[in-house]
C-alpha positions as CSV (number, residue, x, y, z in Angstrom):
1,X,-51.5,-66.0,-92.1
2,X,-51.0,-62.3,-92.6
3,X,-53.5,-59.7,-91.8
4,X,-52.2,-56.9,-93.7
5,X,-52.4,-57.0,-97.8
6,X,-48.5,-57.5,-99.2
7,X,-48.1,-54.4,-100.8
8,X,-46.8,-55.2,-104.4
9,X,-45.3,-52.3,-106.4
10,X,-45.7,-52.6,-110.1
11,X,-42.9,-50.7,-112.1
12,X,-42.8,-50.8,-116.0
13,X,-39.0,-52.0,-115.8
14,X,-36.1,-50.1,-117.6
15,X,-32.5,-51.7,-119.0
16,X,-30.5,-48.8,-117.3
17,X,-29.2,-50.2,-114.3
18,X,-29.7,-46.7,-112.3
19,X,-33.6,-47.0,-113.4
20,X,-33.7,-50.7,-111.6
21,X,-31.7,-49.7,-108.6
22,X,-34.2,-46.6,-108.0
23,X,-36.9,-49.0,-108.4
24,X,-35.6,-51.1,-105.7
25,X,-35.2,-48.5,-103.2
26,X,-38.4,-47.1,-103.6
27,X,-39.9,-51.0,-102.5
28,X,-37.6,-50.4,-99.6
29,X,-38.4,-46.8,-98.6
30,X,-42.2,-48.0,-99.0
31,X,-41.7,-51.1,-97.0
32,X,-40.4,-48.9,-94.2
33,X,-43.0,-46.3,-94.1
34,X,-46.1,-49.0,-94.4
35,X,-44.5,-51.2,-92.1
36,X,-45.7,-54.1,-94.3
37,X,-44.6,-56.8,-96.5
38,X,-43.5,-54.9,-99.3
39,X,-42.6,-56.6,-103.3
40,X,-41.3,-55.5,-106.2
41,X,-42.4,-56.6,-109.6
42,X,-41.9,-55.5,-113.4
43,X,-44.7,-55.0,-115.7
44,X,-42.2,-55.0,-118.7
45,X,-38.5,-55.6,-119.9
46,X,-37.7,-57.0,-116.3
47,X,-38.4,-60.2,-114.2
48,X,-39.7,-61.0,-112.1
49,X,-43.0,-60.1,-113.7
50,X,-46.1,-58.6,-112.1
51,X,-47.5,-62.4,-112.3
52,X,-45.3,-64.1,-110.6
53,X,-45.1,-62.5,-108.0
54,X,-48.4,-62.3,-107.5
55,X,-49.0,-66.1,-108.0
56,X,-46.4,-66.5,-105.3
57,X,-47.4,-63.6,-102.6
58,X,-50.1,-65.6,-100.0
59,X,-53.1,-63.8,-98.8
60,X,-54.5,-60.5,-99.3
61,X,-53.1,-58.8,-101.8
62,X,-52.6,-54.9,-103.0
63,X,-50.8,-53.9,-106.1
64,X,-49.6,-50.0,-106.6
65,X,-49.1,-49.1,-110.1
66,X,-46.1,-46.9,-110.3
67,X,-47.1,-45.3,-113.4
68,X,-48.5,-41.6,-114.0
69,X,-51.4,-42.2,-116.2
70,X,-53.1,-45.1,-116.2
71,X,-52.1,-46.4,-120.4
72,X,-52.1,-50.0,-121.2
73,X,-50.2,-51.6,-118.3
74,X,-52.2,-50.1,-115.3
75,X,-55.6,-50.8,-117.5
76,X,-54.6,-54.1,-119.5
77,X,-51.3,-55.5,-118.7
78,X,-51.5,-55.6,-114.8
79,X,-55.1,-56.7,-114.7
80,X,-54.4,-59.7,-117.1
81,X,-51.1,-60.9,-115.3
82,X,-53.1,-60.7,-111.9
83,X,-55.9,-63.0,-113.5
84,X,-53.3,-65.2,-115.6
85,X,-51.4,-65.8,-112.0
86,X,-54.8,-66.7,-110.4
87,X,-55.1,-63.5,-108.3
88,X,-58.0,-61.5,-109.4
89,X,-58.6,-61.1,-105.7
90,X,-55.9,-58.5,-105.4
91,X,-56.6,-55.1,-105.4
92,X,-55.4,-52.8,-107.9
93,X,-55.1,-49.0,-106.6
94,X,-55.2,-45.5,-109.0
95,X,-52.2,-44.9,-110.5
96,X,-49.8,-42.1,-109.5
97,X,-50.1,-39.4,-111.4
98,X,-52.9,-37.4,-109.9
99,X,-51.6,-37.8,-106.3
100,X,-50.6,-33.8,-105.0
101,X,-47.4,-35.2,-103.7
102,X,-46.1,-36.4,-107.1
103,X,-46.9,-33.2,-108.6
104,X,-45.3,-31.0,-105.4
105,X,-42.4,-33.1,-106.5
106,X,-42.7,-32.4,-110.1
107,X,-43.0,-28.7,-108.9
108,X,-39.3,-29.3,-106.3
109,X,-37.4,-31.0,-109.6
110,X,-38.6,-28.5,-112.0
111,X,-36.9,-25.4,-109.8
112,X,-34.0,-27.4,-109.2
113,X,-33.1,-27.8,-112.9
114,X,-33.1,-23.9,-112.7
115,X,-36.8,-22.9,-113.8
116,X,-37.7,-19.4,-113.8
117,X,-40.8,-17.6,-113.5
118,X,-41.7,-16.5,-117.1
119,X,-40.1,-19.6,-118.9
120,X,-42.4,-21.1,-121.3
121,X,-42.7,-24.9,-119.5
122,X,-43.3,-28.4,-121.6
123,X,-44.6,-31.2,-119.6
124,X,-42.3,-33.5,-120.6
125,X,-44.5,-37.6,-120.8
126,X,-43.4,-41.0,-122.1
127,X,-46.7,-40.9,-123.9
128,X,-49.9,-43.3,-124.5
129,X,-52.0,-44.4,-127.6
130,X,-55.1,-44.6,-124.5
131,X,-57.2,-41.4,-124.8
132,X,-58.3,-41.8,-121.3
133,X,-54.7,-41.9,-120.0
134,X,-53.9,-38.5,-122.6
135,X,-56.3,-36.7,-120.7
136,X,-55.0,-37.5,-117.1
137,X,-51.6,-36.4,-118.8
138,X,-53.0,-33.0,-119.8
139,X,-55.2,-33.0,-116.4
140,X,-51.5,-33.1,-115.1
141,X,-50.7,-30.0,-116.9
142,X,-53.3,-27.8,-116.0
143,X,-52.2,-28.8,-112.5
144,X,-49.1,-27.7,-112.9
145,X,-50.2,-25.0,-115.1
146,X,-51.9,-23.6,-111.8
147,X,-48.9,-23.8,-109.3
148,X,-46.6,-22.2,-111.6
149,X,-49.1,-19.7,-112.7
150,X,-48.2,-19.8,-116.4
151,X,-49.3,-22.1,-119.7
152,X,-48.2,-25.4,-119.6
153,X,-47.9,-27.9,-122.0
154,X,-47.8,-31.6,-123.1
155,X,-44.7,-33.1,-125.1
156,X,-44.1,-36.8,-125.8
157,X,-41.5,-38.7,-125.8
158,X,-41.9,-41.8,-127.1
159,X,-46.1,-42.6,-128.2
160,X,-47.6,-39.8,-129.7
161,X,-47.5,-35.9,-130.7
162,X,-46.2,-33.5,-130.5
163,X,-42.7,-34.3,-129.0
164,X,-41.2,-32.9,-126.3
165,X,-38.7,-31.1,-128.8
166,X,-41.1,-29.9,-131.2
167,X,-43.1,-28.2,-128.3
168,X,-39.6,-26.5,-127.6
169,X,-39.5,-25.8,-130.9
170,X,-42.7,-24.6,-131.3
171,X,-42.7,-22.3,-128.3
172,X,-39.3,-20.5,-129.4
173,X,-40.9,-19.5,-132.8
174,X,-43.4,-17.8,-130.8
175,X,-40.9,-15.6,-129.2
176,X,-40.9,-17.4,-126.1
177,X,-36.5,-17.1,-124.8
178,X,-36.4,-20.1,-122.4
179,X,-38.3,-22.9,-122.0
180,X,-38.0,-25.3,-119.2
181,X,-39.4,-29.0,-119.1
182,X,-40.7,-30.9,-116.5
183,X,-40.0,-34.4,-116.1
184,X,-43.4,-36.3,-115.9
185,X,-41.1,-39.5,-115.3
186,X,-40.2,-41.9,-112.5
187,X,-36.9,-43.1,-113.0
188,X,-33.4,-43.0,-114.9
189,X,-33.5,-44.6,-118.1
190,X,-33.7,-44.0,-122.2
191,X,-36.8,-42.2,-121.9
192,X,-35.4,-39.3,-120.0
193,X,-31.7,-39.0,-121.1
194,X,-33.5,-38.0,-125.0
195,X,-34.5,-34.9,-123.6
196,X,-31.1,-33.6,-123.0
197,X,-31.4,-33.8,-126.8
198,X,-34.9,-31.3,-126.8
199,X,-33.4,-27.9,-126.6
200,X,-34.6,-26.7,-123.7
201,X,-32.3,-24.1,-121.3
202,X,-33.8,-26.4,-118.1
203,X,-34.3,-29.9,-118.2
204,X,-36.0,-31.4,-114.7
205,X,-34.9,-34.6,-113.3
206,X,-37.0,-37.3,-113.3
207,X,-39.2,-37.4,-109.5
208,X,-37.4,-40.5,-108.1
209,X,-35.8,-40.9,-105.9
210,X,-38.0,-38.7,-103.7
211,X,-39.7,-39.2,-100.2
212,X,-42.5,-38.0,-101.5
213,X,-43.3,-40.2,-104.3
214,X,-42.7,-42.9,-101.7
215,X,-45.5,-41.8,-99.3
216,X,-47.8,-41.5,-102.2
217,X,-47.3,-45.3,-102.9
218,X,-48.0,-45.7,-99.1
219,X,-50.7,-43.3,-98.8
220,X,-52.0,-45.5,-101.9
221,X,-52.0,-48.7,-100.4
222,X,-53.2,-47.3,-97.2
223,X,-56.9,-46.3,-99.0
224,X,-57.0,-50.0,-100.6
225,X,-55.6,-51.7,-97.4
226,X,-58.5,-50.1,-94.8
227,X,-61.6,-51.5,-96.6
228,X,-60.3,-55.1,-96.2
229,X,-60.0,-54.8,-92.0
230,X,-62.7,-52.0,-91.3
């Protein structure tokens, strides 16, 4: 049997075949730096599901949420497929969003899209209905409130308010000439191509696919993995 935990990666799952094939090489880019048996699974929309793989990975067993707040999946969803597939052994690790190497990457994607110091920024985040997972989303702000040196805030795109566009909106009728937003997202997919539609001069890229992001995953699995062989 295995001594190491399989590392399985949880993703929420997206239709847009670009979203799925970054999801995929993020397993693999994870897999190489862990050295470890690395799986994939899909919390939503996508199979196969964060259950079955779990009810067919032997051994120890850690699951990385690959989310940025922890909402309903990392809370509810995961939890009850890992319980359902007989695996409440497994661990389940924080998710990803207050790691310092997804926000340096936030930070890299944000100057890429052609920020400038002085632009009024929007945060730019799928959104949640969980009030604990709102305030890691606005602790994730005030981070990046700190290394840009300037206000940041919060916009949703698709659970809750204000919008991403009606913070663009909102900041313009205060005088504000550009606003950039910053893509509090993974991957490609439906969620991100709508902000093209939120008038902002800069729109980030979403963080994947990024080495970064990747060694967060490991450095994730790394802290739940030691415990088990100390």
């Amino acid at each position: 049997m295995n001594r190491h935990p399989t590392l399985l990666l949880a993703v929420h799952g997206t239709r847009n075949p670009h979203g799925t094939a970054v999801a995929h090489s993020l397993a693999l880019r994870v897999g190489e730096l862990t050295r470890r048996p690395t799986r994939l699974a899909f919390a939503d929309v996508l199979a196969p599901t964060v259950g079955e793989v779990a009810a067919d990975t032997p051994g120890p067993l850690v699951v990385v949420p690959a989310f940025l707040a922890s909402g309903y999946h990392v809370r509810t969803d995961i939890p009850d497929q890992l319980l359902r597939a007989g695996r409440a052994d497994a661990v389940l690790t924080p998710a990803l969003g207050a790691h310092p190497a997804v926000l340096d990457t936030a930070v890299r994607r944000l100057a890429q899209a052609g920020y400038r110091p002085g632009d009024a920024v929007v945060l730019a985040c799928a959104g949640t209905t969980d009030p604990r997972a709102g305030a890691e989303l606005s602790r994730a702000a005030a981070r990046l409130a700190r290394r840009l040196g300037t206000p940041v805030t919060t916009g949703f795109i698709a659970t809750g308010r204000p919008t991403v566009a009606e913070q663009v909106a909102r900041l313009r009728a205060r005088g504000h000439r550009r606003v950039a937003v910053a893509s509090w997202l993974l991957a490609p997919g439906l969620f991100h191509d709508r902000l093209a539609l939120a008038g902002a001069d800069a729109v980030a890229r979403p963080l994947c696919p990024d080495p970064a992001v990747a060694h967060a995953v490991a450095d994730r699995y790394h802290r739940a993995a030691l415990p088990q062989h100390a």
